[in-house]
C-alpha positions in Angstrom: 12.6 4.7 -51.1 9.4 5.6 -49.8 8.5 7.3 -53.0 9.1 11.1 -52.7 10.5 12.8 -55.7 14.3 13.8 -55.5 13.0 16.9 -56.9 11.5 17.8 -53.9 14.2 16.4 -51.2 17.0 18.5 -53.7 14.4 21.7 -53.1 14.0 20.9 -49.2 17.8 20.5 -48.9 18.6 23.7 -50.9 19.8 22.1 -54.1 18.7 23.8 -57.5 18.5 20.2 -59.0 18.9 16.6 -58.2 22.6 15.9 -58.8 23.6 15.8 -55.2 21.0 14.2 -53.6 21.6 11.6 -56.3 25.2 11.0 -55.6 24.6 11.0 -51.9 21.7 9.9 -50.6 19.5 7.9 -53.6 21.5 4.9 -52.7 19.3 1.9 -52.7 19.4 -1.0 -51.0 19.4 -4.3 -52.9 16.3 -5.5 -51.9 14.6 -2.0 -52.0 15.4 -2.7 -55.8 14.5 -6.2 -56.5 11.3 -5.4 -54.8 10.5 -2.6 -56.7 10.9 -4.8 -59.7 8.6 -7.7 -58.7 6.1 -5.4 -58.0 6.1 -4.1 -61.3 6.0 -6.5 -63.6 2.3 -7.2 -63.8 1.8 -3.8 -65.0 4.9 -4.6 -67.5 2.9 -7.2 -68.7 6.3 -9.7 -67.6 6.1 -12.7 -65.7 7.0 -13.3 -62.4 7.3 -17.3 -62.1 10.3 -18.3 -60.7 11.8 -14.7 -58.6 
C-alpha cells in the first residue's frame, strides 16, 4: 500500500515471483482502493464529481 513493488517484497521474502505475496499479503483495504482511484482519475482524464 505504500507503493513498493511486490516484485521486490517476493525477492526480500525469498520468493522467485509474486504469487505468494499476492495471495497473502496484497490484500487491500477498501478504502486503500477507493482512494487509490480518486486520486487517479485526473490523469485518466475521468471525472470526479460526485465520489
Amino acid at each position: 500500500m505504500r507503493g513498493t513493488p511486490l516484485v521486490v517484497i517476493a525477492a526480500q521474502l525469498g520468493h522467485s515471483d509474486t504469487r505468494m505475496v499476492e495471495k497473502h499479503y496484497a490484500h487491500l483495504a477498501p478504502s486503500y482502493v477507493a482512494e487509490t482511484i480518486r486520486k487517479g482519475f485526473p490523469r485518466l482524464g475521468l471525472l470526479t464529481a460526485g465520489l
